[in-house]
C-alpha positions, -999 to 999 in steps of 0.1 A, spaced: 470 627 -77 437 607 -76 426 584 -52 402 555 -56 372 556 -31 366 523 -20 336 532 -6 318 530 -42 327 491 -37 305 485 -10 271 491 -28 285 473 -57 289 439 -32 253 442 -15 243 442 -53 262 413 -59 250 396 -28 211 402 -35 215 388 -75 229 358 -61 206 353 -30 173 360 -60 183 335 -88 162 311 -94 140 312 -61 113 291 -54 81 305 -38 53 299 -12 22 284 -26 -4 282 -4 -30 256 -4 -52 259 23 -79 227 31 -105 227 56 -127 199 69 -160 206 48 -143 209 12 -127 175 19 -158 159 29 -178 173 -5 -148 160 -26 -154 128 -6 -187 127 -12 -189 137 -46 -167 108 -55 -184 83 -85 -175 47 -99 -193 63 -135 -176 98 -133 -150 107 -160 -121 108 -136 -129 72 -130 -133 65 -166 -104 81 -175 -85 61 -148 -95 25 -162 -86 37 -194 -52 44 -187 -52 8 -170 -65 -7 -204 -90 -24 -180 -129 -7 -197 -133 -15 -230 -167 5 -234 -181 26 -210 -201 26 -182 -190 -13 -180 -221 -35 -173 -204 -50 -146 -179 -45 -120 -155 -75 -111 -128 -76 -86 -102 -60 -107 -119 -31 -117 -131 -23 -83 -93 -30 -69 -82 -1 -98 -111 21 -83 -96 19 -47 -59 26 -66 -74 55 -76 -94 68 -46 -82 49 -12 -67 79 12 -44 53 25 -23 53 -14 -29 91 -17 -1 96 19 18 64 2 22 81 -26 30 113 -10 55 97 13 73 85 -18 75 121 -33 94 131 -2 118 103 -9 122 115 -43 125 149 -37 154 139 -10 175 128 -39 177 161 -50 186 177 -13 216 144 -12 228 153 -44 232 192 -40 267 208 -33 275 229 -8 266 267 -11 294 290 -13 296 321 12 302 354 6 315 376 36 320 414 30 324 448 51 340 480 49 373 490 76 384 519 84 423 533 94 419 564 118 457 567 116 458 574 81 458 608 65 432 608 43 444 637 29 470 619 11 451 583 10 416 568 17 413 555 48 389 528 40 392 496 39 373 474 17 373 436 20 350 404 2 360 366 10 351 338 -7 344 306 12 343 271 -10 337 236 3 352 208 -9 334 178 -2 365 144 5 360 107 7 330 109 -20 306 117 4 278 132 -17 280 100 -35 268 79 -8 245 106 7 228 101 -33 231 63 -29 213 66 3 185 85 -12 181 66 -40 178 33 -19 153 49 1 131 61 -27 134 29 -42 117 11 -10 95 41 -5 79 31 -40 77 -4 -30 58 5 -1 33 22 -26 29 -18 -39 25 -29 -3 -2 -5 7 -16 -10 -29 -16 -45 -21 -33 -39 12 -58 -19 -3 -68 -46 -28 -74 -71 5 -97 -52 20 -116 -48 -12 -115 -84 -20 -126 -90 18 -154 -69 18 -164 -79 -16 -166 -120 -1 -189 -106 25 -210 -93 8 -215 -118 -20 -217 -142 9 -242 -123 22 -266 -120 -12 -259 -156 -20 -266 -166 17 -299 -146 15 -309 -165 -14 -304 -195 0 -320 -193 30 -350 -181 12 -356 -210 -5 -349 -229 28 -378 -203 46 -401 -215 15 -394 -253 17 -396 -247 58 -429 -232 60 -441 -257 34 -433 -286 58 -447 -268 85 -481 -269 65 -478 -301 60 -469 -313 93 -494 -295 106 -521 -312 91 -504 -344 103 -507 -332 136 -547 -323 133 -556 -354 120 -535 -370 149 -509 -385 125 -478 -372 142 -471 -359 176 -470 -323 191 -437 -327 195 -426 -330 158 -452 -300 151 -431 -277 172 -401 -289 159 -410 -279 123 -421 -251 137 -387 -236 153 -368 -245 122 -388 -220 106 -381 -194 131 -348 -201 134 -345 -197 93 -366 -160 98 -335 -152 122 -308 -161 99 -322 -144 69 -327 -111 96 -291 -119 102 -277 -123 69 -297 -89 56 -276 -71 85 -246 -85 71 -257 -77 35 -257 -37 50 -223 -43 65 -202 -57 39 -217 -30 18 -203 -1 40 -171 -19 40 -168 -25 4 -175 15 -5 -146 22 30 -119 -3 7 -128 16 -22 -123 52 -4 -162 61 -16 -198 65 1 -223 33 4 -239 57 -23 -216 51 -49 -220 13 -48 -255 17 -55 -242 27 -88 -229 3 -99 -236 -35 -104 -215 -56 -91 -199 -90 -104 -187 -120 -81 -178 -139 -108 -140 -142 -92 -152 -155 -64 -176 -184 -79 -152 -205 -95 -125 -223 -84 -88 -211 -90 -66 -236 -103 -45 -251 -74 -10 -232 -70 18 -256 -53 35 -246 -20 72 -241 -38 58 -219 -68 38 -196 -35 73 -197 -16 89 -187 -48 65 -156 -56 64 -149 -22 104 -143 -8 111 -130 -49 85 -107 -56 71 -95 -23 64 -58 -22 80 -53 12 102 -82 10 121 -59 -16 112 -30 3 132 -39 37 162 -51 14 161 -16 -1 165 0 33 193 -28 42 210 -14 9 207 22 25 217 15 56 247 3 37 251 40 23 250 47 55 272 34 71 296 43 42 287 81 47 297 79 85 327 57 75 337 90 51 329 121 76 362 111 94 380 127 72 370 165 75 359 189 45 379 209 29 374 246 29 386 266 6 391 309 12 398 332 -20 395 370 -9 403 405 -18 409 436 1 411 469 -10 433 485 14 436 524 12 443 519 -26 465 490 -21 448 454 -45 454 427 -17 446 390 -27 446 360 0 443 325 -3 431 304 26 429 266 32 411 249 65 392 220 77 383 202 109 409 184 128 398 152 138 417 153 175 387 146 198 369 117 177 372 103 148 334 97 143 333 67 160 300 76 175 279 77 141 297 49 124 285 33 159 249 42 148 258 30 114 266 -6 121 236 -9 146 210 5 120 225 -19 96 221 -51 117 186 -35 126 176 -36 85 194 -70 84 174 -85 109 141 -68 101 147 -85 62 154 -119 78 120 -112 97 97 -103 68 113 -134 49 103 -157 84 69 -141 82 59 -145 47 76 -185 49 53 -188 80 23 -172 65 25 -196 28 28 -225 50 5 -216 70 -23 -207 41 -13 -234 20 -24 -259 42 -56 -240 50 -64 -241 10 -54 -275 7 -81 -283 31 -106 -261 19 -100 -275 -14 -105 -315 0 -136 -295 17 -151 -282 -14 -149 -318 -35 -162 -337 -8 -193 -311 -2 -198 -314 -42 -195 -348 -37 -225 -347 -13 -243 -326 -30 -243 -346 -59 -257 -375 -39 -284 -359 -22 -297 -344 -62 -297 -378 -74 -316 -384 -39 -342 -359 -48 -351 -369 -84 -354 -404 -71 -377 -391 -46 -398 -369 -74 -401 -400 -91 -415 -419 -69 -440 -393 -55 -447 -391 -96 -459 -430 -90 -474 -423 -56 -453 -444 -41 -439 -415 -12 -456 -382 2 -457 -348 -9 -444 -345 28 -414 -368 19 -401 -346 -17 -403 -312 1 -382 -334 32 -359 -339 4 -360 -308 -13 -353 -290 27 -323 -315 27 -309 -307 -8 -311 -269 1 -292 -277 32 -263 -295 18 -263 -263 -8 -258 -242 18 -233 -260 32 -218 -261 0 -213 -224 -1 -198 -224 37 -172 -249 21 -169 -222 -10 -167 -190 13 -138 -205 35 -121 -216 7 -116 -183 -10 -109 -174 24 -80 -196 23 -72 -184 -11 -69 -145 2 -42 -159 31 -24 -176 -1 -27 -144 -23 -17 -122 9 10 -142 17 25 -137 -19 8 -96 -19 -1 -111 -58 -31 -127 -71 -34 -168 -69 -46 -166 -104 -18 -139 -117 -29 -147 -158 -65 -136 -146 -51 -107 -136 -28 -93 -167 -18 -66 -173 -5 -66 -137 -21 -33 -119 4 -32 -89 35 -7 -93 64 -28 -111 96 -34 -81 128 -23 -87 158 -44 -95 168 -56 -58 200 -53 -43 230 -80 -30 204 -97 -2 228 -89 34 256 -120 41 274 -103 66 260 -77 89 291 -70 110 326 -51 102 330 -19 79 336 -22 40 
């Protein structure tokens, strides 16, 4: 009689066991980075290369190419694109994505195999092997890997909203750096003139002073305005330098690349129309990046606590095997899970309801910030608006001032001394004038960063920030299990 040999079965499973442990592997990549090659790629980064120009394209902002000038919104698109600060944002929300795939992925099943043997047996008569191979199943209760995906999906969600707060971020320092400087260049201007008119009166006082017109007094007087204009303008070309370092830091490039490129303040020249404190309340607790960011992790901290509320009831595991013993086919069937007998989870569902009230609170705290921060800035514009009109106002008076002045020195009637008086006192009403335009733009980035969007949002469209995702239930009740 012939006998089967179960030990032909045992290469047959480690087969089995290595096709299923190969299929469909992923493999190591390396990608090694070292200090230097990130500091070329740094430096070798251009407002006028092709990546950049492709870039703008895809924005629909460039309609020819190299642009004559850049303006705040193309310069905010060039730090999207290059600011190190978006790259780990980015990053960050790749890793949330790619835990949607690790939530939603069911449990492996096992495989346990090995060979017995009977030394009782005759194994004349019989083989006295023993060959055995167990299946081992989960069953997943109480829809758990549904909230574990929930979960994941909430926290992607806020993890791309974060990518439109740090965007939003980004675009502050740009638009911050970019007021320095043009207050620095239009400053500079300005107190050129007022060096010019200065040392004009200086001349002219000084002959006062020869021919014994005017005292010494007055002569030095003259005099130390002038100097104290020199210092300004060394002043102002130091913060000329600065702002330019810190514009090319917001936009992630070298000073170098700035050089490239001319530059447009345009946005920062006019006026904005005026934006009431309801409609900046309204964009601000509706459409706030990481307002909608924290409400997504309140809606994941829901998930949560629904996963902890569902691991008290255990797993099911579930046991098919085989065993080939001495010739005998012997099927089993097993069925187990955890028993619940020391705790019922109470501990994590604990956790649960605390990180809840944690994301509850910390929503209720962005909301009191950005309230306290539109207040807060609207009154600041409101003023530097009144600010603004009344300097115009001013400067209006002193013009009409001067041409009277002109006029009369036309007719002989008043001194050259007397129109370049005038003319020193027109320039220093303009420069007032752009103090009272600086701080209101100033005022208008607390408004616009209290919202995290543009005061002028038409100027702005097509809308480069990331587009939010449809928020969740805000929290009501932060207490008891549902």
């Amino acid at each position: 009689m012939a006998h089967f040999d179960s030990r032909s079965l045992i290469p047959i499973a480690f087969c089995l066991i290595g096709i299923l442990g190969s299929t469909d592997c992923a493999h190591y990549e390396a990608r090694p980075i070292t200090a230097p090659a990130v500091l070329q790629a740094i430096e070798a980064r251009s407002l006028t290369s092709n990546e950049m120009r492709d870039h703008l394209q895809a924005a629909r902002s460039v309609a020819e190419w190299p642009p004559a000038f850049w303006d705040l919104r193309m310069l905010t698109l060039a730090a999207f694109q290059y600011h190190p600060d978006l790259a780990v944002a980015r990053a960050v929300s790749k890793s949330a994505v790619a835990a949607i795939t690790t939530a939603g992925e069911r449990p492996n099943p096992s495989l346990t195999t090995g060979p017995g043997y009977n030394s009782t047996s005759d194994s004349s008569v019989v083989s006295p092997w023993i060959f055995d191979i167990g299946l081992g199943l989960t069953i997943e209760t109480a829809g758990k890997r549904g909230y574990q995906i929930a979960q994941a999906k909430e926290l992607s969600a806020a993890s791309r909203l974060n990518i439109a707060t740090v965007a939003w971020q980004v675009r502050g320092r740009v638009r911050e750096s970019l007021l320095a400087l043009f207050a620095a260049r239009r400053r500079g201007g300005l107190l050129a003139r007022q060096e010019e008119l200065q040392s004009t009166l200086a001349s002219l006082v000084e002959r006062q002073w020869t021919a014994g017109a005017i005292s010494r007094f007055e002569l030095s007087r003259a005099r130390a305005a002038l100097i104290e204009t020199q210092i300004a303008q060394k002043d102002t070309a130091r913060a000329e330098a600065e702002a330019r370092v810190s514009l090319a830091a917001a936009l992630g490039v070298t000073p170098e690349a700035i050089d490239e490129v001319t530059l447009s303040f345009g946005d920062l020249e006019r006026i904005p129309p005026d934006l009431t404190e309801s409609e900046a309340r309204r964009q601000a607790l509706l459409n706030r990046p990481d307002v909608l960011g924290t409400l997504m992790e309140y809606a994941a901290s829901q998930s949560a606590l629904q996963l902890a509320v569902a691991r008290q009831y255990p797993d099911l595991n579930l046991g098919p095997g085989y065993q080939l013993d001495q010739g005998d086919s012997k099927w089993s069937l097993s069925l187990g899970g955890l028993l619940s007998i020391f705790h019922r989870n109470r501990g994590p569902i604990a956790e649960a309801e605390a990180k809840r009230a944690e994301a509850a609170a910390r929503f209720t705290g962005v909301q009191s910030r950005a309230i306290e921060q539109i207040e807060q800035a609207s009154v600041a514009s409101r003023a530097a608006r009144d600010k603004v009109a009344a300097v115009d106002e001013l400067l209006s008076n002193r013009q009409e001032q001067l041409r009277t002045i002109e006029s009369q020195h036309r007719a002989g009637e008043v001194s050259r001394l007397d129109v370049v008086s005038a003319e020193l006192d027109f320039a220093r009403v303009e420069l007032a004038r752009l103090e009272a335009l600086l701080n209101f733009h100033a005022a208008i980035g607390l408004t616009e960063d209290a919202m995290q969007s543009p005061a002028d949002l038409a100027a702005w469209l097509p809308d480069p920030m990331p587009v939010p995702s449809p928020s969740p239930t805000p929290p009501s009740n932060t207490t008891g299990l549902r």
